[in-house]
VOTOR-835185 format. One record per residue (C-alpha): residue number from 1; residue in three letters; x, y, z. Coordinates in steps of 0.1 Angstrom, whole numbers, plus 5000, padded with zeros to 4 digits. Example, Ala and Ser with C-alpha at 12.3 -4.5 7.8 and 13.67 -1.06 7.14 Angstrom:
{num->1 residuo->ALA X->5123 Y->4955 Z->5078}
{num->2 residuo->SER X->5137 Y->4989 Z->5071}
***
This chain:
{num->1 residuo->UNK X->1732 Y->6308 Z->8157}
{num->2 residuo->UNK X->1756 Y->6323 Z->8178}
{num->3 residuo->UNK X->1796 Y->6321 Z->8176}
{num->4 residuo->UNK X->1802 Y->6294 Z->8205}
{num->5 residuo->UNK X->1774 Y->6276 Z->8190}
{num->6 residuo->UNK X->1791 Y->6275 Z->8154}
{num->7 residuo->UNK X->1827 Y->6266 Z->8169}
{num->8 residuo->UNK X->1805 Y->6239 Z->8189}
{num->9 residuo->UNK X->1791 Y->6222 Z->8162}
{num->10 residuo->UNK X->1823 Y->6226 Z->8141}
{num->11 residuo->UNK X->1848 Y->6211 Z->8166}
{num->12 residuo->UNK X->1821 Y->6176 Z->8172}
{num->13 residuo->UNK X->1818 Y->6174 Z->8136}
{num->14 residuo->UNK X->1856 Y->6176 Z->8133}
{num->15 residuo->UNK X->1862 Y->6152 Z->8162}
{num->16 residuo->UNK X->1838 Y->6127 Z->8148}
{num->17 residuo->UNK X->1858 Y->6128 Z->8115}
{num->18 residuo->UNK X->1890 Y->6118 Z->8132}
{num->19 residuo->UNK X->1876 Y->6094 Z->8152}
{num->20 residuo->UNK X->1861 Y->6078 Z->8119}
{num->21 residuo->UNK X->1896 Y->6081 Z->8102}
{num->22 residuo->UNK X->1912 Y->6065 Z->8133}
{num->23 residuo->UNK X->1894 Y->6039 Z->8136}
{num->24 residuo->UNK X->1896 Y->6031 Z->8096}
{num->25 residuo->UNK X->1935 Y->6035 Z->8097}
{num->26 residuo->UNK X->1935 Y->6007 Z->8130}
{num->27 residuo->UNK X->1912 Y->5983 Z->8110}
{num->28 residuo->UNK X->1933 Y->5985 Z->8079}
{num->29 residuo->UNK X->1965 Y->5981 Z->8104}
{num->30 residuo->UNK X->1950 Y->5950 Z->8119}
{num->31 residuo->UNK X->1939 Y->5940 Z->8085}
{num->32 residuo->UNK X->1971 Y->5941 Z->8068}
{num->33 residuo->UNK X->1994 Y->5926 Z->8096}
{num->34 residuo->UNK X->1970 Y->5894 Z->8102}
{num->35 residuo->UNK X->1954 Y->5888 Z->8073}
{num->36 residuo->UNK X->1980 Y->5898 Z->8045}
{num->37 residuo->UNK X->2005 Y->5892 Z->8066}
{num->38 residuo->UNK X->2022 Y->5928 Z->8054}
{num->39 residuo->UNK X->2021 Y->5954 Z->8081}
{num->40 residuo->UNK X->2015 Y->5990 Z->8066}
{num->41 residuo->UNK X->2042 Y->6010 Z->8073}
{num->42 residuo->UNK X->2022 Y->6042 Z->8082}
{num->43 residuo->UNK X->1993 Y->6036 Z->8098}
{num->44 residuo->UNK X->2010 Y->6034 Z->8128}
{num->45 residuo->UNK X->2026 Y->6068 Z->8132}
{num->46 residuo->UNK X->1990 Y->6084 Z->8115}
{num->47 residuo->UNK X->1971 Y->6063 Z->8145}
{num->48 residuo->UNK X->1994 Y->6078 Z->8173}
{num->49 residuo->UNK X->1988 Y->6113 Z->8154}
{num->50 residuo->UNK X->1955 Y->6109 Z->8154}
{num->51 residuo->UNK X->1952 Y->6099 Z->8192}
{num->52 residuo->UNK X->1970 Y->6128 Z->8203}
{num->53 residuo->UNK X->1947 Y->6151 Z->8179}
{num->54 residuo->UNK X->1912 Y->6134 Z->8191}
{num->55 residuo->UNK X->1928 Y->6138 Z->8228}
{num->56 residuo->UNK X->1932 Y->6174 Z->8227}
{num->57 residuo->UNK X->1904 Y->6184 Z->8202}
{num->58 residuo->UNK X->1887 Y->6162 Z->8227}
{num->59 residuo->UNK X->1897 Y->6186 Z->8256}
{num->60 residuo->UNK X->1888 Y->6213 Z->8241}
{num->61 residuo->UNK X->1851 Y->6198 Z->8234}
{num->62 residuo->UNK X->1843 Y->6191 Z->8268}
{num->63 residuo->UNK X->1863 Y->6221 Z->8282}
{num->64 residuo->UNK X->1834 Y->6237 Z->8267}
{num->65 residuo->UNK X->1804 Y->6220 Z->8277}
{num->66 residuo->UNK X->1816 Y->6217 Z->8310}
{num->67 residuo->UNK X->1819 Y->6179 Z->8314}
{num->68 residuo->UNK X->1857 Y->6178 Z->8320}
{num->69 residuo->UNK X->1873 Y->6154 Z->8344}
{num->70 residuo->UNK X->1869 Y->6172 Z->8381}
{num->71 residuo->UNK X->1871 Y->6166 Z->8415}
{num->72 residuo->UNK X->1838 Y->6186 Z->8427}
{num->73 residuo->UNK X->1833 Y->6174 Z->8461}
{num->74 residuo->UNK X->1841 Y->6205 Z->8478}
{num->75 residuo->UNK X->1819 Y->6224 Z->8452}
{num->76 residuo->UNK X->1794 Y->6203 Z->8457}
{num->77 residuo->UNK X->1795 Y->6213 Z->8493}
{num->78 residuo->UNK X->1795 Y->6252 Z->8494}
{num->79 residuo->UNK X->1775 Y->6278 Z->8499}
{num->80 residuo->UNK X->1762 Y->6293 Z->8462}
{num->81 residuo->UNK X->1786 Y->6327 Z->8468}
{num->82 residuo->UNK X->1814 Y->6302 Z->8474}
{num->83 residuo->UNK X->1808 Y->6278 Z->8445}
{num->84 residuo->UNK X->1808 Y->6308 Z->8421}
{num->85 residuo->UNK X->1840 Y->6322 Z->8433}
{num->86 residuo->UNK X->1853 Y->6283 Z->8432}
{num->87 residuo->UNK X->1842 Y->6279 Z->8396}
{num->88 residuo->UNK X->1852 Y->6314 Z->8388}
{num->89 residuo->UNK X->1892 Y->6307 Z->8405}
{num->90 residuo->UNK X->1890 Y->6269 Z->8388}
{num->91 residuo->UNK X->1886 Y->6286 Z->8351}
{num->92 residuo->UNK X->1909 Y->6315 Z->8357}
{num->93 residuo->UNK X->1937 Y->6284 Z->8363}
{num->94 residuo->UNK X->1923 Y->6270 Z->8331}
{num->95 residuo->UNK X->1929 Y->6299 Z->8313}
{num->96 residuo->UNK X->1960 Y->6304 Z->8323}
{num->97 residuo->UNK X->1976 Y->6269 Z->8316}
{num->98 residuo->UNK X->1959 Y->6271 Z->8282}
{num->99 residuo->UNK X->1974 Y->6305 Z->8271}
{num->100 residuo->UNK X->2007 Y->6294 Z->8290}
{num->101 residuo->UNK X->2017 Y->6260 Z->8281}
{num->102 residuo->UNK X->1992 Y->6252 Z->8250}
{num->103 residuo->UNK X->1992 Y->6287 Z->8233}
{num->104 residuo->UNK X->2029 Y->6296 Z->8243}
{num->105 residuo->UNK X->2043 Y->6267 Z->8249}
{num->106 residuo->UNK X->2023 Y->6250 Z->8221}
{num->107 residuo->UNK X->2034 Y->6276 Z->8197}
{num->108 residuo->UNK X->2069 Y->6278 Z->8209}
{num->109 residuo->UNK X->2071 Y->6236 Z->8198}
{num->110 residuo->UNK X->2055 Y->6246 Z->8165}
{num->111 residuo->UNK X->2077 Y->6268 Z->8154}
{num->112 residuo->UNK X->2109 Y->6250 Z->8163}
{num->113 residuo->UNK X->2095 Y->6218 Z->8146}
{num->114 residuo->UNK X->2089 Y->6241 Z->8111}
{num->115 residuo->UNK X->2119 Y->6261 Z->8113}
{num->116 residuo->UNK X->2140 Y->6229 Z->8122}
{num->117 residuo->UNK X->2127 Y->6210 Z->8092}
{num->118 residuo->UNK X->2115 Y->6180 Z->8112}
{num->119 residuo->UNK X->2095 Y->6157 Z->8093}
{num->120 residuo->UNK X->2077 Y->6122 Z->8109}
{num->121 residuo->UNK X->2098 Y->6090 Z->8094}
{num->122 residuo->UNK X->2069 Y->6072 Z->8083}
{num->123 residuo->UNK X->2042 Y->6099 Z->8066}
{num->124 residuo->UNK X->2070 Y->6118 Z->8064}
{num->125 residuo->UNK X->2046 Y->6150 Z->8067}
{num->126 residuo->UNK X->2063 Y->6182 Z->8088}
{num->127 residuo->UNK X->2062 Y->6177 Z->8127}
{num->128 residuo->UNK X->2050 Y->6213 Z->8132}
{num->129 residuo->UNK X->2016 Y->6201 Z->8116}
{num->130 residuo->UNK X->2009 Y->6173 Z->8141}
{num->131 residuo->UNK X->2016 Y->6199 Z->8174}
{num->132 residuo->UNK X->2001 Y->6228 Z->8158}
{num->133 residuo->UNK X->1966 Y->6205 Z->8176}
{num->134 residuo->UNK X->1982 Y->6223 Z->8208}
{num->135 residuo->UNK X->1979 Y->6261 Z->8205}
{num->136 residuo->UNK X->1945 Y->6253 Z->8185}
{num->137 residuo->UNK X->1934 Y->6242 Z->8212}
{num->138 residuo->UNK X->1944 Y->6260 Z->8237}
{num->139 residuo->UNK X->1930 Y->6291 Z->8219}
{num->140 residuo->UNK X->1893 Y->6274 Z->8221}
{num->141 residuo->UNK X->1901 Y->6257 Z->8258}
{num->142 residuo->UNK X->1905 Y->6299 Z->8268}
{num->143 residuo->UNK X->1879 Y->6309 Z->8247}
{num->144 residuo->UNK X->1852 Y->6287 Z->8263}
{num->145 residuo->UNK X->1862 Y->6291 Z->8295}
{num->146 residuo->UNK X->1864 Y->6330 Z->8294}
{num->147 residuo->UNK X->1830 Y->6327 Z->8277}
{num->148 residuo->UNK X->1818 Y->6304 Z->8309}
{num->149 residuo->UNK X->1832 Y->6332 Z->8333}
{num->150 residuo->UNK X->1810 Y->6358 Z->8317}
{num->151 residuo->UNK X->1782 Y->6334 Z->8314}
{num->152 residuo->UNK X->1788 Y->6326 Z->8351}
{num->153 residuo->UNK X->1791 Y->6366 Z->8359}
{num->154 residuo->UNK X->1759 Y->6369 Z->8345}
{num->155 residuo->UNK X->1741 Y->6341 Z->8359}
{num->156 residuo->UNK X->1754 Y->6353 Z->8393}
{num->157 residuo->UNK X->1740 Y->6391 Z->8390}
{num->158 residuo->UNK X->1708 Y->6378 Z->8382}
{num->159 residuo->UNK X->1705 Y->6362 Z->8413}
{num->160 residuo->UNK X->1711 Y->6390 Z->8435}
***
């Protein structure tokens, strides 16, 4: 099994596991408000953390199978030398908004959340722990899509 197999099947498990807490923290929200009519004071904030950690994870997961959101029309339209140099220039952009904003900028907003002592005000669990999701992220978002270049480069020599 290779590498990007393993961080495949690591990163649906883990998405599947914060799906299934999500949706058990909204039920025992919805539970507690309506039917005993006492609200839980957390489950709020942990469902809004969870969100954002499914949404990126989420990215990431799709980043690499290649099922992100895109507008392919023009893709769709060229010749084969000019799709691969399309795809090629579309995951070079990737790459470098993931190492920029999620891995810099990502780590930047970690590090100022720990050293600042910022803590939620429900959980009351360290901020830097909730946006850590971002540089994690962004470290597979680049991984997989430098791995799809290569895979690309290869696919492309075979054909000539």
């Amino acid at each position: 099994m290779t590498i990007r197999k393993i961080i495949d099947k690591t990163l649906e498990w883990f998405l599947v596991f914060l799906m299934s807490v999500l949706v058990i923290d909204v039920l025992w929200q919805v539970f507690s408000r309506y039917v005993l009519n006492n609200p839980s004071s957390y489950t709020d904030e942990l469902a809004g953390y969870l969100l954002i950690w499914v949404g990126m994870f989420g990215a990431a997961y799709v980043a690499g199978k290649r099922e992100h959101l895109a507008i392919d029309l023009l893709i769709q339209r060229s010749s084969p030398e000019r799709k691969f140099k399309l795809e090629m220039f579309i995951s070079v952009i990737i790459v470098i908004f993931a190492i920029t904003v999620l891995i810099i900028g990502g780590t930047s907003l970690v590090y100022t959340r720990f050293l600042l002592s910022v803590k939620s005000s429900a959980l009351g669990i360290p901020l830097g722990f909730v946006y850590l999701v971002m540089p994690v992220s962004g470290v597979l978002i680049a991984y997989f899509d430098i791995d799809n270049m290569f895979n690309m480069v290869k696919a492309n020599r075979k054909k000539l």
